[in-house]
Structure formats: C-alpha cells, structure tokens
KEZAZA-897708 format. One record per residue (C-alpha): residue number from 1; residue in three letters; x, y, z. Coordinates in nm, 3 decimals. Each point is the difference from the previous one (the first is absolute). Layout:
REM residues N
ATOM  pos  code       c1       c2       c3
ATOM  NUM   ALA        X        Y        Z
...
REM end
This chain:
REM residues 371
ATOM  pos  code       c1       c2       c3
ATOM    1   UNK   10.007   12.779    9.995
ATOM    2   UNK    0.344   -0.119    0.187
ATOM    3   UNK    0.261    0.304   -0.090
ATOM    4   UNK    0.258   -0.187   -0.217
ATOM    5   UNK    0.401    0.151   -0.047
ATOM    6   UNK    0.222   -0.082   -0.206
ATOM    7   UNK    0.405   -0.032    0.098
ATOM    8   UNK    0.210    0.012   -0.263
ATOM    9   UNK    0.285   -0.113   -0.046
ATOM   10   UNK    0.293   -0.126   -0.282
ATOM   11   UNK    0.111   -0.294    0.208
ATOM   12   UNK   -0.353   -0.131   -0.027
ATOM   13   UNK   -0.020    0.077   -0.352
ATOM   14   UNK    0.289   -0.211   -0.063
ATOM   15   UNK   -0.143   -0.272    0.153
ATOM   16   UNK   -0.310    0.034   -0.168
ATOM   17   UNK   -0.205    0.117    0.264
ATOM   18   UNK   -0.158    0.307    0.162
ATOM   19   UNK   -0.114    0.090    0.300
ATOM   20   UNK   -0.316    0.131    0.116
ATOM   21   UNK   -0.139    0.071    0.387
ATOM   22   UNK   -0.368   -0.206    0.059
ATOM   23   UNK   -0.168    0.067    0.312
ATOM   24   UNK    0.304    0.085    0.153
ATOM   25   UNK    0.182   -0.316   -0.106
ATOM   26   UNK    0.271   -0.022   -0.282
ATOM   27   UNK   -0.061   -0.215   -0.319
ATOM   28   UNK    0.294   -0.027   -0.227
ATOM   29   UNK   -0.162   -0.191   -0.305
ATOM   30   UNK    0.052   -0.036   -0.368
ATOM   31   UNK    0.000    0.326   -0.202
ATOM   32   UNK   -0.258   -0.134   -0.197
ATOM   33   UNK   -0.296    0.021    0.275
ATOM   34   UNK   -0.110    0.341    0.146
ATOM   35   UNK   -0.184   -0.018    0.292
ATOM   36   UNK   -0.372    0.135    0.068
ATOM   37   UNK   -0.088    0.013    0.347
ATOM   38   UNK    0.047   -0.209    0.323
ATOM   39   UNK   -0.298   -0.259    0.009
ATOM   40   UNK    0.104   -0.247    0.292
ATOM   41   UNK    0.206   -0.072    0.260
ATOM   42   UNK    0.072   -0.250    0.273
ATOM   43   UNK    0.339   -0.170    0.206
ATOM   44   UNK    0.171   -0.104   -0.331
ATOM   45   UNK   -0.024    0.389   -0.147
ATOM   46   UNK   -0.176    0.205   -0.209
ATOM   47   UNK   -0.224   -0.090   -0.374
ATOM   48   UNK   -0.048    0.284   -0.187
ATOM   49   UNK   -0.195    0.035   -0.364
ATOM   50   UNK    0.253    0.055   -0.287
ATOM   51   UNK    0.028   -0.003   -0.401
ATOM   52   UNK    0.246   -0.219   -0.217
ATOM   53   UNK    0.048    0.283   -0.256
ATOM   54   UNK    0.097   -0.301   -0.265
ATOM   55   UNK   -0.304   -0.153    0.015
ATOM   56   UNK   -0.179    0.330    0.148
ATOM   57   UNK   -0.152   -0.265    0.203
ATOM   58   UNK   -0.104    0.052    0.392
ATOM   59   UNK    0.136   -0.217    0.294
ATOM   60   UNK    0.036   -0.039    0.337
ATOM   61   UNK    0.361   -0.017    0.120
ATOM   62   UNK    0.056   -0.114    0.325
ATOM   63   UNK    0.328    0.049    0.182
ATOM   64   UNK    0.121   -0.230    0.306
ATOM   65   UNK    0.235    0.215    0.177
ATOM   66   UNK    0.276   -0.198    0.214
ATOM   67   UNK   -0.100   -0.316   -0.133
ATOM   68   UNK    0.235   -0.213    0.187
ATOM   69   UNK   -0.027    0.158    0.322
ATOM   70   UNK   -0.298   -0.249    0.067
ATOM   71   UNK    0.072   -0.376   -0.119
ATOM   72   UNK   -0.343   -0.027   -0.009
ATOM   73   UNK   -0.048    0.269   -0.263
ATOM   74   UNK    0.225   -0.099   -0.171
ATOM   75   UNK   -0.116   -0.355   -0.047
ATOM   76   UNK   -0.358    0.100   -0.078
ATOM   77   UNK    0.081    0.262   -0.280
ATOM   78   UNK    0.211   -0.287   -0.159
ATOM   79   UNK   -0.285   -0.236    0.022
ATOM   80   UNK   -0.202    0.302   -0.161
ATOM   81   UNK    0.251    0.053   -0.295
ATOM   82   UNK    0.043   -0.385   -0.031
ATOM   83   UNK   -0.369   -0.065    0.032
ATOM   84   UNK   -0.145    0.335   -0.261
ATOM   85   UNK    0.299   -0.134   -0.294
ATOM   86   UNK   -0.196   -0.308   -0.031
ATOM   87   UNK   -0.405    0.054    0.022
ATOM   88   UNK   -0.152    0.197   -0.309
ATOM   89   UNK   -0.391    0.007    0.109
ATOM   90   UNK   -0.269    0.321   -0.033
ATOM   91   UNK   -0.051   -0.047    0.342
ATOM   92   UNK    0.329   -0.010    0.150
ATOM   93   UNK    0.214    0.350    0.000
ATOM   94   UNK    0.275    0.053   -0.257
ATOM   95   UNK    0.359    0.048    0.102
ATOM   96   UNK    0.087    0.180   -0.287
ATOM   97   UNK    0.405    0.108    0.102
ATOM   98   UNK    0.240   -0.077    0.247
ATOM   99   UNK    0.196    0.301   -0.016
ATOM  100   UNK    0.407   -0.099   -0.032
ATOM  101   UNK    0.262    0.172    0.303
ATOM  102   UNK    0.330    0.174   -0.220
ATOM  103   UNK    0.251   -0.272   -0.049
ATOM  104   UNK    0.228    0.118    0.271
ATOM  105   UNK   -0.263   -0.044    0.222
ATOM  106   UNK   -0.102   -0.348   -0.043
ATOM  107   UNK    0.129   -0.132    0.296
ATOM  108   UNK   -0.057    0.268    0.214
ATOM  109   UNK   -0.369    0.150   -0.097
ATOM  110   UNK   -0.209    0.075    0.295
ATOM  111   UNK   -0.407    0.037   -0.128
ATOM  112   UNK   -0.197   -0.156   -0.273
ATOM  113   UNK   -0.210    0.180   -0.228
ATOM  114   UNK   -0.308   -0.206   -0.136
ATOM  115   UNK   -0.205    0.101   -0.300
ATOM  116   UNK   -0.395   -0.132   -0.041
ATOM  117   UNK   -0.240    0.100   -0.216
ATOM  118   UNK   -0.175    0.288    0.163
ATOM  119   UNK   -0.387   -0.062    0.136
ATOM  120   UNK   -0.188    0.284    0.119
ATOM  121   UNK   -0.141   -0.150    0.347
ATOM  122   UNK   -0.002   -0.301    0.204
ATOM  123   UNK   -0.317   -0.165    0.124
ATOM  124   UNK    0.034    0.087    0.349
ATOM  125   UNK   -0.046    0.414   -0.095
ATOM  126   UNK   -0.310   -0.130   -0.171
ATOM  127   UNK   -0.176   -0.190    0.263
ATOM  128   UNK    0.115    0.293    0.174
ATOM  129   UNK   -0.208    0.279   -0.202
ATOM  130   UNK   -0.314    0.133   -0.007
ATOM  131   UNK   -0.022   -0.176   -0.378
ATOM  132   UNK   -0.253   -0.235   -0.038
ATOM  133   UNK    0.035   -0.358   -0.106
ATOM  134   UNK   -0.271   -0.157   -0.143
ATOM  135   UNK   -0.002   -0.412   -0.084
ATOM  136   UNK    0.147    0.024   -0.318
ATOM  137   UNK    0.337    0.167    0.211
ATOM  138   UNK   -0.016   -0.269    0.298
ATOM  139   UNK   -0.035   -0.262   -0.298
ATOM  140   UNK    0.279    0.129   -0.256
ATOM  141   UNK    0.226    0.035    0.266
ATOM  142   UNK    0.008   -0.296    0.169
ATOM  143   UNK    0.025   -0.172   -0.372
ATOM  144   UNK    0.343    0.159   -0.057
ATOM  145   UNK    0.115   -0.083    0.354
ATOM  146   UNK   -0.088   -0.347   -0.095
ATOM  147   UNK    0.079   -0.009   -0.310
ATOM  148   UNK    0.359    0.095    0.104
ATOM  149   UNK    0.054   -0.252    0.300
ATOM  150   UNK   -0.166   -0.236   -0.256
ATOM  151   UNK    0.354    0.055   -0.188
ATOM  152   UNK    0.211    0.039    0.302
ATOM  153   UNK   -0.077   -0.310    0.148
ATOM  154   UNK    0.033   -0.193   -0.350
ATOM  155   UNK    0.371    0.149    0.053
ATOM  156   UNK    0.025   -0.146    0.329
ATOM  157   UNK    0.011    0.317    0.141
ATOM  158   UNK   -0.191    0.090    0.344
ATOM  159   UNK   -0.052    0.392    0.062
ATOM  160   UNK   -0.001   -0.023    0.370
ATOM  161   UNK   -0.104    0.352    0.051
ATOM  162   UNK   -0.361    0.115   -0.219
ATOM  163   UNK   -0.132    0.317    0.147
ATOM  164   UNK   -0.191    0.277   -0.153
ATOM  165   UNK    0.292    0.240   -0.019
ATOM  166   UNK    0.215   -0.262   -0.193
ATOM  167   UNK   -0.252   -0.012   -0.243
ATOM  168   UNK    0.052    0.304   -0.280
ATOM  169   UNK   -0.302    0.107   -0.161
ATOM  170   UNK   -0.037    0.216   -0.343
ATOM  171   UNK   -0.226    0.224   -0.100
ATOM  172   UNK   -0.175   -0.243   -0.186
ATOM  173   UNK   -0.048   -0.211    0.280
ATOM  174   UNK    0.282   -0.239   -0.110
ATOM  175   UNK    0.216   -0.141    0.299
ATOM  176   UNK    0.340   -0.116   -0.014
ATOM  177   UNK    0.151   -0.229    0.304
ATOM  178   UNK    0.302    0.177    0.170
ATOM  179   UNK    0.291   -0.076    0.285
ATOM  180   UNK    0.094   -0.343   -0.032
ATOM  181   UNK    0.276    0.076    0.275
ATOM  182   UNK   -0.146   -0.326    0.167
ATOM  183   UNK   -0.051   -0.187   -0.249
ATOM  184   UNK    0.104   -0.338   -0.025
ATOM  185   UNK    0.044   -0.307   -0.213
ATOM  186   UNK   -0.267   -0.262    0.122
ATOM  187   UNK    0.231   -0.339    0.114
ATOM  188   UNK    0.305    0.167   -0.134
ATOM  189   UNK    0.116    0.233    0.264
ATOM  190   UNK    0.012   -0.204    0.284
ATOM  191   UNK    0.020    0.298    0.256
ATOM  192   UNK   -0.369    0.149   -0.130
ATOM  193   UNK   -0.158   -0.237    0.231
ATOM  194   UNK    0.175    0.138    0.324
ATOM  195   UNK   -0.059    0.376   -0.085
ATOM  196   UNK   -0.303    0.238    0.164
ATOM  197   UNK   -0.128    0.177   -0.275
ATOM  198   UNK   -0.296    0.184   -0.122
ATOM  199   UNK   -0.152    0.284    0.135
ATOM  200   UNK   -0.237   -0.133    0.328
ATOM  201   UNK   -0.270    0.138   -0.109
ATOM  202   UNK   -0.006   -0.205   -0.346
ATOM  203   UNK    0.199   -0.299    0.192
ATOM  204   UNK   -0.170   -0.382   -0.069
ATOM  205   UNK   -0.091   -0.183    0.350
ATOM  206   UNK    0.286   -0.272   -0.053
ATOM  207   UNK    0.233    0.325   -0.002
ATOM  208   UNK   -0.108    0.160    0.356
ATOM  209   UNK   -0.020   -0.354    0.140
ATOM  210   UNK    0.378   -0.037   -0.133
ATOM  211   UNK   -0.009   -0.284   -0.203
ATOM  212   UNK    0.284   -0.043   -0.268
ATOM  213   UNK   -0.170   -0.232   -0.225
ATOM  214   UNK   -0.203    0.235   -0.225
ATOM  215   UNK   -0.040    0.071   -0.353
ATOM  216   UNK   -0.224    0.173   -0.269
ATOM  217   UNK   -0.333    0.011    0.250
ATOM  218   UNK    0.184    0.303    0.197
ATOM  219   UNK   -0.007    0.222   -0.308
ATOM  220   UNK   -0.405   -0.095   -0.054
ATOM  221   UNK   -0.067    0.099    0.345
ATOM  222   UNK    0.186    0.335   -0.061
ATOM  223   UNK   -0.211    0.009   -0.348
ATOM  224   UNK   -0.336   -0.058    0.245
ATOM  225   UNK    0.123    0.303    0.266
ATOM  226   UNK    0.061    0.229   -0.342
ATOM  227   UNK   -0.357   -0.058   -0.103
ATOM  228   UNK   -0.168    0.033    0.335
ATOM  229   UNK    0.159    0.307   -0.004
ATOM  230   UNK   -0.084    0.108   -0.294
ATOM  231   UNK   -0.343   -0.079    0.058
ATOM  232   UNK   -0.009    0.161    0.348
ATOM  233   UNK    0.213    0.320   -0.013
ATOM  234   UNK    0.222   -0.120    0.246
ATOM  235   UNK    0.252   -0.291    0.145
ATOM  236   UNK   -0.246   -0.301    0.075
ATOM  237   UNK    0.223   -0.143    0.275
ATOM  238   UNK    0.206    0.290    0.166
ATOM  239   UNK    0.204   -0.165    0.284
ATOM  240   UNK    0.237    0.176    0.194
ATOM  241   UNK    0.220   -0.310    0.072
ATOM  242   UNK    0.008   -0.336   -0.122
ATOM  243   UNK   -0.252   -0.169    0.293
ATOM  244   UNK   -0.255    0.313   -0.075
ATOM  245   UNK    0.062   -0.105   -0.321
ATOM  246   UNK   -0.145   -0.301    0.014
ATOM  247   UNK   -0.244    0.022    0.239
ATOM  248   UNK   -0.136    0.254   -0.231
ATOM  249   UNK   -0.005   -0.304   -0.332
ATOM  250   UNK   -0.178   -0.221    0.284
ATOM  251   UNK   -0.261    0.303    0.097
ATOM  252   UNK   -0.107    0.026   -0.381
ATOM  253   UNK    0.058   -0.348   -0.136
ATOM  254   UNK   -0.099   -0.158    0.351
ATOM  255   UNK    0.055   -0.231    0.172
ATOM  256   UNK    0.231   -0.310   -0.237
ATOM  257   UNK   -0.131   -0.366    0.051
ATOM  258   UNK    0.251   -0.275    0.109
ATOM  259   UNK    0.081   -0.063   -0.344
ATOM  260   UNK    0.106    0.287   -0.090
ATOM  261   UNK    0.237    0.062    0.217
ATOM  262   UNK    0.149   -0.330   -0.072
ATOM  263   UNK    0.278    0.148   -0.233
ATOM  264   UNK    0.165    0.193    0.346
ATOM  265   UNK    0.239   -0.230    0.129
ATOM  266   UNK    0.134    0.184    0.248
ATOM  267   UNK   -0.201   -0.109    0.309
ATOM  268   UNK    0.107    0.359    0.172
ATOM  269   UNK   -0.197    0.231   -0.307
ATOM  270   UNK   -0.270   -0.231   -0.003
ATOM  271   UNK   -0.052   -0.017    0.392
ATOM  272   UNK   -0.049    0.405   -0.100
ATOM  273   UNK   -0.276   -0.021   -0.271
ATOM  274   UNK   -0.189   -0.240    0.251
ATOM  275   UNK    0.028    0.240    0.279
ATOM  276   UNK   -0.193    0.258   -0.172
ATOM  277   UNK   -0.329    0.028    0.067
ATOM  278   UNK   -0.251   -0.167   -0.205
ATOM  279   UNK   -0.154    0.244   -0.310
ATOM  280   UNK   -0.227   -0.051   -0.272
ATOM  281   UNK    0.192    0.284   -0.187
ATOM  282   UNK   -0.218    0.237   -0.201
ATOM  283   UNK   -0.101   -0.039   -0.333
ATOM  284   UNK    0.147    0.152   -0.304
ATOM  285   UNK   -0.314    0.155   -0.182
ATOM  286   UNK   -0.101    0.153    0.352
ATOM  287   UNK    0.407    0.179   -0.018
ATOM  288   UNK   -0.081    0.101   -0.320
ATOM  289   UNK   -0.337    0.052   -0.107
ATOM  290   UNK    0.026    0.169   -0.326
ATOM  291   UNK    0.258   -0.272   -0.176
ATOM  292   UNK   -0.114   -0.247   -0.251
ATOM  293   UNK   -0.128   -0.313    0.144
ATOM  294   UNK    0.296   -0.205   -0.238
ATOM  295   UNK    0.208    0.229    0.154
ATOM  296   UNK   -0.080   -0.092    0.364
ATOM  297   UNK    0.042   -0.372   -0.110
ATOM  298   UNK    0.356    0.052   -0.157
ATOM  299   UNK    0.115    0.182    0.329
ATOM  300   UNK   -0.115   -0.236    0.189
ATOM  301   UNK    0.145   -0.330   -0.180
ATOM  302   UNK    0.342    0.217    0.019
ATOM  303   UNK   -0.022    0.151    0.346
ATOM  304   UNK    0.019   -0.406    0.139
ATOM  305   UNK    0.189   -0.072    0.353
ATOM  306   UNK    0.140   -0.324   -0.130
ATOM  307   UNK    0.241    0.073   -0.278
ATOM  308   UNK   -0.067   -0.353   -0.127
ATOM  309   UNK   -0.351    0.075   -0.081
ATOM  310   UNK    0.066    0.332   -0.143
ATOM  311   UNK   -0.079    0.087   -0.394
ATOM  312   UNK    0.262    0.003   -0.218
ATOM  313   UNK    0.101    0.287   -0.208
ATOM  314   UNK   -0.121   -0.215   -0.328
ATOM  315   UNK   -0.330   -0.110    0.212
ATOM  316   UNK   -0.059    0.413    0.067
ATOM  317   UNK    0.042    0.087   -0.394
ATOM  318   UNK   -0.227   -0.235   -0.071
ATOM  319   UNK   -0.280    0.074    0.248
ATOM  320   UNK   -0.352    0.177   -0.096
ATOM  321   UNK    0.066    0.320    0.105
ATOM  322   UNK    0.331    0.001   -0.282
ATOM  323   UNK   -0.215   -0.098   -0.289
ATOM  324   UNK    0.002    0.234   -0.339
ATOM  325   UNK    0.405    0.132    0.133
ATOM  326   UNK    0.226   -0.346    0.044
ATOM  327   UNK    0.085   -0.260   -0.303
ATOM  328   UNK    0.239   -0.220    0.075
ATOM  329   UNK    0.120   -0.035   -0.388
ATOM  330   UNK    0.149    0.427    0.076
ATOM  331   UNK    0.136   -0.057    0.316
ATOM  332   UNK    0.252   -0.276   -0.079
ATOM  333   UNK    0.232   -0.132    0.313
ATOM  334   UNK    0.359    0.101    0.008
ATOM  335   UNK    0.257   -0.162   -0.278
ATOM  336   UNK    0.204   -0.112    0.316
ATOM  337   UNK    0.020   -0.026    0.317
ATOM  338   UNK    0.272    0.246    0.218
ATOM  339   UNK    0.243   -0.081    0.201
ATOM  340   UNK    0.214    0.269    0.198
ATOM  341   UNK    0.281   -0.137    0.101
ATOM  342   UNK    0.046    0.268    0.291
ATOM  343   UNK    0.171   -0.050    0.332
ATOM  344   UNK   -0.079    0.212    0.294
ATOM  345   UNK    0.309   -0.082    0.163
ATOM  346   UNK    0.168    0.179   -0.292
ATOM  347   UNK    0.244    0.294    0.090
ATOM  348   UNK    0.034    0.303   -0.188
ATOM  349   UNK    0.247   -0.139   -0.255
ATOM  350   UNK   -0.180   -0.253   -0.101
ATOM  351   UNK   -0.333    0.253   -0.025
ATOM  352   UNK    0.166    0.272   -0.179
ATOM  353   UNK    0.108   -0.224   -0.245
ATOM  354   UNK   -0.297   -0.143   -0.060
ATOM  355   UNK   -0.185    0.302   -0.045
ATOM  356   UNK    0.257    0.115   -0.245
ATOM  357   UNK   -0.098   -0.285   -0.208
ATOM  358   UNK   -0.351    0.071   -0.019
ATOM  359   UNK    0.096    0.370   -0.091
ATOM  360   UNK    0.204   -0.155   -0.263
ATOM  361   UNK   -0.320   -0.179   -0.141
ATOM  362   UNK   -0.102    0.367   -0.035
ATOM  363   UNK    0.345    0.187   -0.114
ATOM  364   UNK    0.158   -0.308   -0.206
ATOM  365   UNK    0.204    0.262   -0.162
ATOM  366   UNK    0.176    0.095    0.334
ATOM  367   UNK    0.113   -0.370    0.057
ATOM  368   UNK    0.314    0.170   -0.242
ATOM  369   UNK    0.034    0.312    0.206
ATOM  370   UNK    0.341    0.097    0.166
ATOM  371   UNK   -0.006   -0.046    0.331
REM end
C-alpha cells in the first residue's frame, strides 16, 4: 500500500481543507474525504482511493496538477466536467464532486481535483490477467459498452477514444465508460472533425487515412478492437505507426473491393490502400477458435473497412449473439441531446471561469462566499 502523510496545518483548516502526501504528490481536498491509497497515475497527476466520511462512501479523486500549464488539459478536463454534469447512465462513470478552490483563490487556483465513483479495475488489467473469461464475460461486457454508447450517441456525443483501460470494471463484472477528455458533440463542435484522436491501436480506417468527415462508426470500430481483444488476450491490430497501422486492418480484413474504398476522397490515402499488396485477410473463427460462432459474426459486421457499411450501435444490441441481455423498452435514448459550447481557442480566463461554473453546479452554496 502507497505510504500516505498527513500535513497539517490551521491555514488549511480555515479554508476547509487538509492536506495529505499521495505517492509523493500533494492533494489538498475537502476535510470531508480521507484518502486510502494511491491507485493511478499518468501526465495529468495522481488518482488515489478515498472515503467521503458523510456518506462513508468510497471514491476515486483525481487531481490535475498545473492545470493550465497545458491549454490542452485544460480544455479536455472542462469538456470532462461539462460532459459527466449532464449524462446519468449505469454504464457511463459518475462524477460525483467537483471539489471548490478557497474563495481567495478563485482566480488564481492552479490544479483540479475530480471526484468519481470508485471502480475496482479497468478492463485492460483484466484482459491482462491470468483470470479466465468465459462467454458469458466476452458477452456481458460488450452489452454494457454498448449499452452505454447506445446512450452516448442518442446525446450526440462521440467518445473518440474506447480502449480497454478507459473502460472501469467492478467486481461484479459491471463496466462503467470513463475519460471523455475527447469527447465531442456530434455536428456541434465544429473543430471535432479536424482533431487526431483515439488511441491507434483502437483508431477507425477513415481516422489513419485522415479524413474529417466521420461520425458514430469510429466508436463501433473501437467497440469491434475491444472485443477482439477480449476474445484474444491481446491488441488485434498493434501498429507501431499509423501506415503499420493500416496495413495491419488490410492484412486481417484483406484486401477492400473498389467500393469500399469509395468513401476516401483523398486520391493521395487511397493511392496507399491500392498499393498494398493484394490479401485475402484471415478469417475470424480461425483468430479465435474458442469464441461463439454469433460472436465471430458480430465482430465481423463491426470490424468493417468502410465506415458506411459498418453496424450501428442499435444494429449490434440487437444482433443474435445479445439476445436474453438487451430490451430496448430499459435502455431508453437520452432526454436531450448535448451541446458543449466549448472553444479551443479559449484562454485561461475564459477556462477558469468556466470551470468555476461547473464547480458551482456542485457547491451552489459557495456562489455566496466572500471572495
């Protein structure tokens, strides 16, 4: 277990707070959490595993240090806090607090502490172990991750980066969606379409072939490298650049017909898909021999080169394989549809005050505080 201090201190006190050392990294938080142990970390800072004695509830609270050091960061945590205030879905992680800086620090605070509910693993750690995962898993699984794009997209809201290790898993094999850092607002945020996102190995064809006109069918193609993977053990297409990358898709898929490369209009990417040299690809039940036959024929309506002829999310839910776990009369769509409203030209003004107004959705009470 990470060795945890605690600082005291009466000028934290008076503001509320207290201070505790995490894996080497300082959390000043609310004096009603007490943290557990350090059970992440990454560029943005450090999670750790804590209790809300008022509720003697456990969370996660995750602290971005130097938030506005990196406009980027910054940007993508507010698209988080906007995002999480808004969707209330089983399979979609909780934001449960935004924590609130003192009032004389308002203008001025530096890092942002985030507060989910707490999961106790993430699906990449379970692909990962030795456990094993028999077709009931692989099935139940993949229904939540559907059944929670199902809602997202209903929102208008595209993921832009499913992977294994932004999927939390519980005990009880229920998984949550998590990091919606680049997320965006399908048709809404005009700049979504000019962005590379997702993580290559779990990034759509249209995406490493850089088109800009794309929508839900890159988070079903993420969905289809998730369950190959799950299936497999391990990362289905595991480039180590974006060419590799696809010439990798083409190896296993083979070889796309005319027509399906019809949606690249780019003469330049699609000079490059031609240029490869001609496969049959390999069949899916010869990758993985063990899965369920409906399985095999999911994967492979989702794992599609064309992003026109992919399934939809709706289409997967409703296939064979998902029979006996979806109903479409308990898994209604979203009430409305979201729309960020977020500028990534904004400066740090602009952000700080706008993150101070979703902490405020949190803290109405401090909207009165002195500052």
């Amino acid at each position: 277990m990470t060795k945890i201090s605690i600082e005291p201190s009466s000028k934290l006190k008076e503001k509320g707070k207290h201070c505790y050392t995490i894996s080497n990294t300082p959390f000043e938080i609310d004096m009603k959490y007490v943290p557990i142990k350090a059970i992440g970390r990454g560029t943005y800072g450090v999670v750790c595993s804590s209790i809300n004695k008022d509720t003697n509830e456990k969370v996660a609270i995750k602290k971005i240090n130097n938030i506005f050091d990196n406009s980027g960061d910054a940007i993508r945590t507010l698209r988080e806090l906007k995002l999480l205030r808004h969707i209330c879905h089983e399979n979609v992680i909780s934001l449960k607090d935004v924590m609130m800086p003192p009032p004389k620090e308002r203008k001025s605070f530096k890092d942002v502490y985030l507060v989910y509910e707490l999961m106790d693993t993430d699906l990449h750690r379970v692909i990962q172990s030795s456990h094993p995962l028999s077709n009931d898993h692989c099935k139940y699984f993949l229904f939540q991750l559907l059944r929670g794009l199902k809602y997202l997209h209903s929102a208008n809201v595209l993921h832009r980066d499913l992977k294994p290790g932004n999927l939390l898993i519980s005990r009880n094999c229920d998984l949550k969606i998590c990091d919606f850092g680049l997320s965006r607002t399908n048709g809404v945020d005009g700049e979504f379409m000019t962005e590379y996102v997702v993580t290559r190995w779990y990034r759509a064809p249209e995406l490493l072939l850089g088109l800009f006109n794309y929508g839900t069918s890159i988070d079903v193609w993420s969905v289809g490298c998730i369950f190959a993977e799950i299936l497999g053990r391990k990362p289905i297409f595991p480039g180590s650049n974006s060419l590799d990358q696809l010439e990798l898709i083409v190896s296993v898929l083979g070889s796309p017909h005319e027509e399906d490369i019809e949606f690249i209009e780019n003469p330049k990417p699609r000079s490059f898909i031609k240029s490869l040299p001609l496969t049959k690809g390999i069949r899916f039940s010869w990758l993985f021999p063990h899965a369920d036959p409906l399985a095999i024929d999911l994967l492979e309506k989702m794992l599609v080169f064309d992003p026109t002829k992919r399934i939809t999310i709706i289409e997967a839910l409703q296939h064979p394989y998902m029979v006996g776990l979806y109903d479409p009369r308990y898994n209604p769509p979203a009430r409305a549809p979201i729309n960020l409203d977020i500028n990534k030209n904004w400066g740090e003004e602009m952000i700080r005050e706008m993150m101070l107004t979703e902490m405020l959705h949190y803290h109405p009470e401090a909207a009165f505080a002195n500052t």
